[in-house]
TORLUMMAR-247067 format. One record per residue (C-alpha): chain; x negated, y, z. Coordinates in nm, 4 decimals, padded with zeros to 6 digits. Each point is the difference from the previous one (the first is absolute). Example, Ala and Ser with C-alpha at 12.3 -4.5 7.8 and 13.67 -1.06 7.14 Angstrom:
+------+----------+----------+----------+
| lovo |       xx |       yy |       zz |
+------+----------+----------+----------+
|    A | -01.2300 | -00.4500 |  00.7800 |
|    A | -00.1370 |  00.3440 | -00.0660 |
+------+----------+----------+----------+
% end
This chain:
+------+----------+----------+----------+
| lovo |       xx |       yy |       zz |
+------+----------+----------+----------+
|    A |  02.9285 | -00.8647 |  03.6538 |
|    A | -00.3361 |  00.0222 | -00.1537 |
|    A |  00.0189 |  00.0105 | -00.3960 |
|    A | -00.3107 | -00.2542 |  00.0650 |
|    A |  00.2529 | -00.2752 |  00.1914 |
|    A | -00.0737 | -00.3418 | -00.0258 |
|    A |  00.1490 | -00.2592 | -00.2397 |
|    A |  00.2767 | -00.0667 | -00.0503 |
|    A |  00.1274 |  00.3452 |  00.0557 |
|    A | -00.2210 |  00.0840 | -00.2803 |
|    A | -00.0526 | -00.2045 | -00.2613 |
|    A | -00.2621 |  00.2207 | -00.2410 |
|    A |  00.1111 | -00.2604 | -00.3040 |
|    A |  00.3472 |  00.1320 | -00.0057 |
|    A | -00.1182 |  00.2970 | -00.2080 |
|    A | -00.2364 | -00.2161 | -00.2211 |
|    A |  00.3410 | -00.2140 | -00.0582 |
|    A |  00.0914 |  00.1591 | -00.3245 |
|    A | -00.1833 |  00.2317 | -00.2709 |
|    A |  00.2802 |  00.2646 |  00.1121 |
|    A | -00.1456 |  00.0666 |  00.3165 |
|    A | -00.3451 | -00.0863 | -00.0827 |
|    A |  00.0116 |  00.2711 | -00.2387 |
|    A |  00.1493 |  00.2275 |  00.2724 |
|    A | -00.2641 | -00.0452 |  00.2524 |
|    A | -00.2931 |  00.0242 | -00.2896 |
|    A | -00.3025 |  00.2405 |  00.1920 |
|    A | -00.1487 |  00.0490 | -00.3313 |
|    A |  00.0241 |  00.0549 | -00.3931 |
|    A | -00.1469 | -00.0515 | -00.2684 |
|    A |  00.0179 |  00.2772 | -00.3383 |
|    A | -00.1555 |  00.0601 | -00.3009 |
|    A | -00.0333 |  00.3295 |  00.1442 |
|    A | -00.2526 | -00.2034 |  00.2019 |
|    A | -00.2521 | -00.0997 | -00.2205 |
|    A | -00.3131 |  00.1685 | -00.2497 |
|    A | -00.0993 | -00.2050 | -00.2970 |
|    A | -00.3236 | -00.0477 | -00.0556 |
|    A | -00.1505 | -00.0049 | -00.3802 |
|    A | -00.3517 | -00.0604 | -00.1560 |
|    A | -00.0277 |  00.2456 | -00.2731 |
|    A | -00.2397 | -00.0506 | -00.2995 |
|    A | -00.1287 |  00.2191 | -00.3201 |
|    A |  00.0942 | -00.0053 | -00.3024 |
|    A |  00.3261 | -00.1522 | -00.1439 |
|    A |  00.2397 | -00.2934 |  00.0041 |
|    A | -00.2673 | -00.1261 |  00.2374 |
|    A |  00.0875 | -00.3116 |  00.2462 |
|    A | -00.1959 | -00.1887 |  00.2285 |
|    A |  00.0765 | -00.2959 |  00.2444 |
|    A | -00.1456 | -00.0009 |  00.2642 |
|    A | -00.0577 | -00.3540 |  00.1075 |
|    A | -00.0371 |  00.0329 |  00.3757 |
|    A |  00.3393 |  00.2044 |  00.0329 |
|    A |  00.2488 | -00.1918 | -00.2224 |
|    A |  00.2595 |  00.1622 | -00.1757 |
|    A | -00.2060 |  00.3436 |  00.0382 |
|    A | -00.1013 |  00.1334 | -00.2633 |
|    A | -00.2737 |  00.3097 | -00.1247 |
|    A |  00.1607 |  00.2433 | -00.2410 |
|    A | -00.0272 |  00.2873 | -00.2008 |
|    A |  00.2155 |  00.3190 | -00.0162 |
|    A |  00.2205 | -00.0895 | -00.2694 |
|    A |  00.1268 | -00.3179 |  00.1566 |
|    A | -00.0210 |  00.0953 |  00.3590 |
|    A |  00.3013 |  00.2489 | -00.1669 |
|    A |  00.2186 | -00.2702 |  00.0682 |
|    A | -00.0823 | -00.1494 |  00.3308 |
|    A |  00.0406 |  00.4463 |  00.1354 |
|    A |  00.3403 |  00.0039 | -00.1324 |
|    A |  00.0914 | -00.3423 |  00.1202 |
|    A | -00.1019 |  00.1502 |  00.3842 |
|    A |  00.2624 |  00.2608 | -00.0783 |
|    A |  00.2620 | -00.2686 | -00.1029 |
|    A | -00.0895 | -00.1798 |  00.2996 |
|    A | -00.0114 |  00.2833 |  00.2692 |
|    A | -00.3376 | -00.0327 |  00.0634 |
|    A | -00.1026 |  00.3552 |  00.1115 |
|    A | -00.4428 | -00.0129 | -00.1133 |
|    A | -00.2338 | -00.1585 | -00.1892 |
|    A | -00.3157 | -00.0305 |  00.1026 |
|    A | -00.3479 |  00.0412 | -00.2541 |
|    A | -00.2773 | -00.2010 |  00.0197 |
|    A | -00.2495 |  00.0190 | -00.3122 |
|    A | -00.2282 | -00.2483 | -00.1406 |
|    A | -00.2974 |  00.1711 | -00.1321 |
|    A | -00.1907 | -00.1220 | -00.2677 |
|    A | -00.3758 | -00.1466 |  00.0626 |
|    A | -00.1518 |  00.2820 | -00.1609 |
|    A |  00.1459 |  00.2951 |  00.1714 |
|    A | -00.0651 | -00.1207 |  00.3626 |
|    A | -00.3198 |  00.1371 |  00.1466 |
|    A | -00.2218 |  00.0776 |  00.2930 |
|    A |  00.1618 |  00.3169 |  00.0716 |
|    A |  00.3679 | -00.0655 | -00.0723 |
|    A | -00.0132 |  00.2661 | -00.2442 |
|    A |  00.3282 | -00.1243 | -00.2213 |
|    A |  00.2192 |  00.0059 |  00.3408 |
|    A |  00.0262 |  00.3805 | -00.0351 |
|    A | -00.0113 |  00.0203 | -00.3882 |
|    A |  00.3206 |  00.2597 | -00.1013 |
|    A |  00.0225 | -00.2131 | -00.3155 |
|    A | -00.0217 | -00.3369 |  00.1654 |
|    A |  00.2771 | -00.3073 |  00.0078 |
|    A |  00.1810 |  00.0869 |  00.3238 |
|    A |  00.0511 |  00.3890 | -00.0937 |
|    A |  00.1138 | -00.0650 | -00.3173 |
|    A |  00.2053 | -00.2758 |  00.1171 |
|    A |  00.1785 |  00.2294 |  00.2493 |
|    A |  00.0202 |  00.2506 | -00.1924 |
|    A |  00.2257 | -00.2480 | -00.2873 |
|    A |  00.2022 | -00.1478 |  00.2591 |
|    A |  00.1114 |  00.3156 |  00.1926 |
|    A |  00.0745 |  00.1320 | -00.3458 |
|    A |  00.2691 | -00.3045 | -00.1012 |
|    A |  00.1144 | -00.0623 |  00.3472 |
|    A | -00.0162 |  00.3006 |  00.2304 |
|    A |  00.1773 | -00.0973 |  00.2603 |
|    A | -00.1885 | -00.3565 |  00.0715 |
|    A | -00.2729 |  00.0706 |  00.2808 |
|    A | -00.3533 | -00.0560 | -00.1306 |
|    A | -00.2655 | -00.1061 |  00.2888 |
|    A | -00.3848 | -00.0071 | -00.0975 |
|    A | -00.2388 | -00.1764 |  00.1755 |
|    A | -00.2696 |  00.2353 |  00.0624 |
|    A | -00.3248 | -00.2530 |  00.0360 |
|    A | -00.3431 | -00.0452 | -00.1416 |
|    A | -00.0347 | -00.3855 | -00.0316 |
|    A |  00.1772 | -00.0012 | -00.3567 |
|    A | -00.2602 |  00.2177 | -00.1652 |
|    A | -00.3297 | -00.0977 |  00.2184 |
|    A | -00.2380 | -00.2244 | -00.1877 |
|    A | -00.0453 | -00.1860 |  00.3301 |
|    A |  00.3790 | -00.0023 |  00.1190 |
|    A | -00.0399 |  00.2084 |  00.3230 |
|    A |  00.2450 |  00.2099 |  00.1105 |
|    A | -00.2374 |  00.2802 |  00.0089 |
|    A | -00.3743 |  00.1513 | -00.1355 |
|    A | -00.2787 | -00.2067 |  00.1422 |
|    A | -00.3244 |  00.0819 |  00.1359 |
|    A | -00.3399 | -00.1411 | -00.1328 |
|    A |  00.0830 | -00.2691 |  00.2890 |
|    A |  00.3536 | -00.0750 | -00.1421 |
|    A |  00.1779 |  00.1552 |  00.3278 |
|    A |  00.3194 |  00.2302 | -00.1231 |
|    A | -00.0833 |  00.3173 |  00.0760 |
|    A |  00.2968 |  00.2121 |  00.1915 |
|    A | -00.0099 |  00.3561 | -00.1126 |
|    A | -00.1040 | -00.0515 | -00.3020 |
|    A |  00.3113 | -00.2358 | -00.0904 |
|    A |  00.2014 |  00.2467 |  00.1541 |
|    A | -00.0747 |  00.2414 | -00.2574 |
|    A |  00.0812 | -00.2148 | -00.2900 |
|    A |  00.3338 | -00.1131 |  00.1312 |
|    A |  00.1355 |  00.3426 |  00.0821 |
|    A | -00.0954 |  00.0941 | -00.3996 |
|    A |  00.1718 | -00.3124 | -00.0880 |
|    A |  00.3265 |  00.0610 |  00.2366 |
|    A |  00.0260 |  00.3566 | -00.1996 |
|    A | -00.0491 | -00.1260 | -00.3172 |
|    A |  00.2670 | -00.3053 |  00.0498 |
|    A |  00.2416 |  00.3297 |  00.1614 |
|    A | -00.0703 |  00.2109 | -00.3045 |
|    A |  00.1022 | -00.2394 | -00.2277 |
|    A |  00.3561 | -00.0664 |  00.1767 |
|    A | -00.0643 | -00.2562 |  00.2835 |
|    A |  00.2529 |  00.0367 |  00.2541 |
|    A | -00.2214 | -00.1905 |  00.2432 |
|    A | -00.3180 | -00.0541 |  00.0456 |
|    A | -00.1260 | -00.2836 |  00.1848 |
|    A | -00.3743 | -00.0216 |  00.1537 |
|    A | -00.0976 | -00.3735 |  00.0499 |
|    A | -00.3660 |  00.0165 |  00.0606 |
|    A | -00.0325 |  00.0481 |  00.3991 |
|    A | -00.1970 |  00.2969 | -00.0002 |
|    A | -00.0235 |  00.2275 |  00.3070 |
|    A |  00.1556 |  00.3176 | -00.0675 |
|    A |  00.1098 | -00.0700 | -00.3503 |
|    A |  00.3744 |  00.0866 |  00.1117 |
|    A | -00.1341 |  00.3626 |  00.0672 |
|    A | -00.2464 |  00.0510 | -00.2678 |
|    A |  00.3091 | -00.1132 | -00.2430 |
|    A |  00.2991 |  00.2195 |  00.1746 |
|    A | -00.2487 |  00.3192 |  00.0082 |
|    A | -00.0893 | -00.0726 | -00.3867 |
|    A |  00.3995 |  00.0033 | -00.0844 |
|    A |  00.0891 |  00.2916 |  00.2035 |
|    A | -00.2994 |  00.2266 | -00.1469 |
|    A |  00.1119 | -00.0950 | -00.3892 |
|    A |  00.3911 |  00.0357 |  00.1406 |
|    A |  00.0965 | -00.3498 | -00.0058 |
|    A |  00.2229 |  00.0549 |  00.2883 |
|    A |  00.2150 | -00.2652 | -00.1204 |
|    A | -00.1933 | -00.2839 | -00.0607 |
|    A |  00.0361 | -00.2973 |  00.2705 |
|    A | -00.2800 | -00.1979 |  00.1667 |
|    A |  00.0787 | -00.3143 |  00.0786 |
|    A | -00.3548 | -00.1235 |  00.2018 |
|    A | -00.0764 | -00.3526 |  00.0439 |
|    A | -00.0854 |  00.0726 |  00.3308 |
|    A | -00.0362 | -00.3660 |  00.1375 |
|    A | -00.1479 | -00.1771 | -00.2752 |
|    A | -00.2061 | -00.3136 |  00.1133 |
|    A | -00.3014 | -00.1745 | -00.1270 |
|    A |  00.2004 | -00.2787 | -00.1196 |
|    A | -00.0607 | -00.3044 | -00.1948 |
|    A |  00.3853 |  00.0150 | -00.1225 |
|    A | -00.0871 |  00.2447 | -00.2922 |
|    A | -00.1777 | -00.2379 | -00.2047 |
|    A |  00.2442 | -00.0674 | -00.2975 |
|    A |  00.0531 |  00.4104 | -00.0003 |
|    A | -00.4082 |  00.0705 | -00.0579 |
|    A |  00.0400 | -00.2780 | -00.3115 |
|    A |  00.3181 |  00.2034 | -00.1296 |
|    A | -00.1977 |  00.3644 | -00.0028 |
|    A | -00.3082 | -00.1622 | -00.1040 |
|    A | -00.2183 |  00.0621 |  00.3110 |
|    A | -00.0563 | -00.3474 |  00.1081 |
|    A | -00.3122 | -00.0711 | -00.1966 |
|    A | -00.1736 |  00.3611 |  00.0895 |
|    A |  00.1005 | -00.0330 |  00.3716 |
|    A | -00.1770 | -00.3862 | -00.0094 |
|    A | -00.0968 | -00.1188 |  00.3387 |
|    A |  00.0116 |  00.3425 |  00.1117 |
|    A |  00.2666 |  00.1106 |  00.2835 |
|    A |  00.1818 |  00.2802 |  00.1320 |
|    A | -00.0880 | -00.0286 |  00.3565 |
|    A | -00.1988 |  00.3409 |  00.0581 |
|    A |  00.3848 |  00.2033 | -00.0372 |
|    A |  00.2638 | -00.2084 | -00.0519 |
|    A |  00.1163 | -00.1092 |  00.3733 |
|    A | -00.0868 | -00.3253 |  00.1514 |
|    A |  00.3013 | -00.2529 |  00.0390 |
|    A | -00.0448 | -00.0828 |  00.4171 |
|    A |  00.0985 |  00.4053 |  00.0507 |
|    A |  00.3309 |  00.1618 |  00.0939 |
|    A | -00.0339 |  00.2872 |  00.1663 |
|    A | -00.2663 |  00.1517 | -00.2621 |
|    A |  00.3117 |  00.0144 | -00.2528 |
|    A |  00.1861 |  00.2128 |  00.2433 |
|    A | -00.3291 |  00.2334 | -00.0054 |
|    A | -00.0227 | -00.0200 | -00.3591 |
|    A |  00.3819 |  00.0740 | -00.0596 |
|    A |  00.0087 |  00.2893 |  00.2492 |
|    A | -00.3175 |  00.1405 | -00.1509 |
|    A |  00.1527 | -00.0044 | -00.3584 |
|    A |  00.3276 |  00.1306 |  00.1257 |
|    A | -00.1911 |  00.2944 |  00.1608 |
|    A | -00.2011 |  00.0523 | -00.3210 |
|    A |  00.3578 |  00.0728 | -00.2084 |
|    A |  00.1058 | -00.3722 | -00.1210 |
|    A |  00.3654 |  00.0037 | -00.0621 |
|    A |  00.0060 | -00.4262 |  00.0111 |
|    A | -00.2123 | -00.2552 |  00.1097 |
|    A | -00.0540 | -00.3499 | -00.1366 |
|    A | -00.0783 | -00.3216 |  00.1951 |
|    A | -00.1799 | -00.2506 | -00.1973 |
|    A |  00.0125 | -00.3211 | -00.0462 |
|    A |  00.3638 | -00.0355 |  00.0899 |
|    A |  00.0944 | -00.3112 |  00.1644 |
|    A | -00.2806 | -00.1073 |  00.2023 |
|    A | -00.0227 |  00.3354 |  00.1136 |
|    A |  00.3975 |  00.0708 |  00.1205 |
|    A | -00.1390 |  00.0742 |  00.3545 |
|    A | -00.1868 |  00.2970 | -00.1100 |
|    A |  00.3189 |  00.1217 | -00.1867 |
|    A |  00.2223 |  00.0040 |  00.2956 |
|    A | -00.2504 |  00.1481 |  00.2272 |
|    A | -00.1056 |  00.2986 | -00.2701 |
|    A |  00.4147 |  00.0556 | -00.0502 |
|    A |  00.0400 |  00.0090 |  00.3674 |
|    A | -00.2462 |  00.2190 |  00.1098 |
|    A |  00.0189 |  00.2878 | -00.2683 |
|    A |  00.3583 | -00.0804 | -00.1963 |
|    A | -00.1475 |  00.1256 | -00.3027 |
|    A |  00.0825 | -00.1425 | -00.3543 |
|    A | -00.1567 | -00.3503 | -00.0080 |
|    A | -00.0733 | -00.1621 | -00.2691 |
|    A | -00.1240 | -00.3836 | -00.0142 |
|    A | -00.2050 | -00.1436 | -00.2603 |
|    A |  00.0909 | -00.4207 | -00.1298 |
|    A | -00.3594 | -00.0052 | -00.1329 |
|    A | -00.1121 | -00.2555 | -00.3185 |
|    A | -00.0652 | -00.2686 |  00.2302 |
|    A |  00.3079 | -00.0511 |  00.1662 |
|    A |  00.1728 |  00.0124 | -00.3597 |
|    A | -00.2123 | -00.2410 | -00.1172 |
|    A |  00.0727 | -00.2205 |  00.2529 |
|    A |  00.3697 |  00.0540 |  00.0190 |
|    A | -00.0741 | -00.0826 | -00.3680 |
|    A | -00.1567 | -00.2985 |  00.0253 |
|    A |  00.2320 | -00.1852 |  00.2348 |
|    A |  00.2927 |  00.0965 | -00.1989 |
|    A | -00.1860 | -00.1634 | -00.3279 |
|    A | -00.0698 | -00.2970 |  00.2154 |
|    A |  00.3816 | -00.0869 |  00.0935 |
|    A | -00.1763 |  00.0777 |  00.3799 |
|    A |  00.2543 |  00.2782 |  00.0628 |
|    A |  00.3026 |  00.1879 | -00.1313 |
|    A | -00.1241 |  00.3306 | -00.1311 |
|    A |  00.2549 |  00.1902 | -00.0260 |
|    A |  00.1223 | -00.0218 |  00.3685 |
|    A | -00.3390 | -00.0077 |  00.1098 |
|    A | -00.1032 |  00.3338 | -00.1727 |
|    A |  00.3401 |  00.1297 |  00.1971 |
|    A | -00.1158 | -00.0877 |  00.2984 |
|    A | -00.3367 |  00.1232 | -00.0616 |
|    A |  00.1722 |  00.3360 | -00.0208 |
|    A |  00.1762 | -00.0042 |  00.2755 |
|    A | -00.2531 | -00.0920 |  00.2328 |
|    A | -00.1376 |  00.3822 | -00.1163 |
|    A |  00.3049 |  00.1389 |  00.0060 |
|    A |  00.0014 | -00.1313 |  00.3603 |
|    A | -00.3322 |  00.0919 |  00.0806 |
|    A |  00.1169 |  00.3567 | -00.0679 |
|    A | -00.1323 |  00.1039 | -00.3206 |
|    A |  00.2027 |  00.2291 | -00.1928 |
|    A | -00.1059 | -00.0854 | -00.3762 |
|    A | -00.1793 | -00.3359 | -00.1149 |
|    A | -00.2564 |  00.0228 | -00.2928 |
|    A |  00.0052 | -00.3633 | -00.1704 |
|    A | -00.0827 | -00.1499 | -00.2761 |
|    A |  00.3505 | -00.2041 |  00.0152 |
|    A |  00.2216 |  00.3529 | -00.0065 |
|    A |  00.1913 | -00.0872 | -00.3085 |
|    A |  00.0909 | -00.3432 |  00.0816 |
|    A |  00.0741 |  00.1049 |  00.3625 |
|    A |  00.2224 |  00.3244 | -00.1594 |
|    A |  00.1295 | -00.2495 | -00.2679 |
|    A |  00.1192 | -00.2455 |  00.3219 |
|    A |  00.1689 |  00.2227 |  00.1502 |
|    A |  00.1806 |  00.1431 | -00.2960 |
|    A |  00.1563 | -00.3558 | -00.0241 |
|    A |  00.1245 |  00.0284 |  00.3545 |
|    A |  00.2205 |  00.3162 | -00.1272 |
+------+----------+----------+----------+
% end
């Protein structure tokens, strides 16, 4: 008989009958092991900033992000991932703070790696936090982001961000042959060890919103876009290009991001090359999740669960949100 037979030879809610067997038959599951928290980092000291678009995050400086790095060990959360807010004066036309050796993120790095070596530290190696006009790259007179020259300036930054202890680095600007550029600039200063993790299918999306307010790059960007490299929203198979060109290039991960509207291109990119896959539950779908739960319009916690499941389901192997220690802090309960 077919294992497919018809009712009532099987019944499929005989296994759902009890959290016994539901538990049993469970295809997927959620870890901390899962998940990267993602911080804001500011200068100076006992430093904290709301940000008002993603509530309950908050902008930090070192000495109190201290804290939230050894609560990710408590937790089991395996990485933290930087992401600096540069102040108004430092940003410029060329970027040039993004590869200063004294600068936030390398010293930054540099502190945490010293208190807690054995917590993975991911940079994000972009130009929009230190451009006076909020690109991802260096502009031309006619404001298009140049390729090459971008290039350049990331694969200084990636080194820098290695030198000073990064276990990752993590290009998010969409440049062609950035992956390369950055790989060939480790090897030759023997960085054999550091990690790329590429956001290889990052799309022009309007979900990042609440993250350009939290790093400061809102008001530069203005009514400015992101169109000319970041990938259009109607295309699939172009992230399977992208990935596979990355991959080729000497990425050790890839990212997919935005996360849930985007599951599709998750399962597809996991299927096709099975290497590590990372998802990415950008601002806006926090702020959402957020919202709703404020509102009494849905229950957050199980929501946020589900959330994570979906990319667990999708096939990513490791989920960078903004929720991590309340989803690692959930689950601890459940021990």
């Amino acid at each position: 008989m077919s294992v497919f037979s018809q009712f009532p030879q099987k019944r499929m809610r005989r296994m759902r009958r009890d959290e016994f067997s539901r538990r049993l038959m469970r295809e997927n599951h959620l870890r901390p092991d899962d998940l990267i928290y993602p911080v804001f980092v500011l200068d100076g000291k006992k430093q904290e900033e709301t940000v008002a678009s993603m509530p309950g995050v908050v902008r930090q400086s070192l000495d109190l992000l201290m804290y939230r790095a050894e609560k990710c060990l408590q937790l089991g959360i395996p990485a933290m991932a930087i992401f600096p807010v540069i102040e108004p004066g430092l940003k410029s036309l060329t970027a040039a703070e993004a590869v200063n050796p004294m600068g936030l993120v390398p010293r930054i790095v540099s502190e945490l790696k010293k208190r807690f070596p054995e917590l993975g530290i991911i940079t994000d190696v972009a130009l929009d936090p230190y451009t006076s006009h909020g690109q991802d790259g260096l502009i031309d007179a006619n404001g298009y982001v140049m390729n090459e020259e971008t290039v350049a300036v990331l694969a200084q930054q990636a080194l820098m961000h290695a030198q000073a202890g990064a276990d990752v680095v993590a290009p998010s600007d969409m440049m062609d042959g950035r992956i390369g550029a950055i790989r060939s600039a480790l090897e030759s200063r023997k960085c054999i060890q550091t990690r790329i993790l590429a956001y290889s299918a990052k799309y022009a999306s309007s979900f990042y919103g609440p993250f350009r307010d939290a790093v400061g790059s809102a008001a530069n960007l203005g009514t400015g876009n992101k169109y000319t490299y970041q990938m259009d929203p109607a295309n699939s198979d172009e992230a399977l290009w992208e990935v596979g060109l990355d991959l080729e290039e000497g990425a050790d991960m890839v990212m997919v991001k935005p996360g849930l509207p985007y599951l599709d291109i998750v399962r597809r990119v996991k299927d096709r090359f099975g290497a590590p896959t990372f998802v990415y539950q950008v601002s806006g779908e926090y702020a959402m999740l957020k919202a709703a739960a404020q509102n009494g319009w849905l229950d957050e916690k199980t929501c946020v669960l589900e959330a994570m499941l979906a990319f667990k389901r999708a096939g990513a192997d490791g989920i960078l949100t903004y929720y991590a220690m309340d989803v690692a802090e959930w689950l601890k309960q459940r021990e």
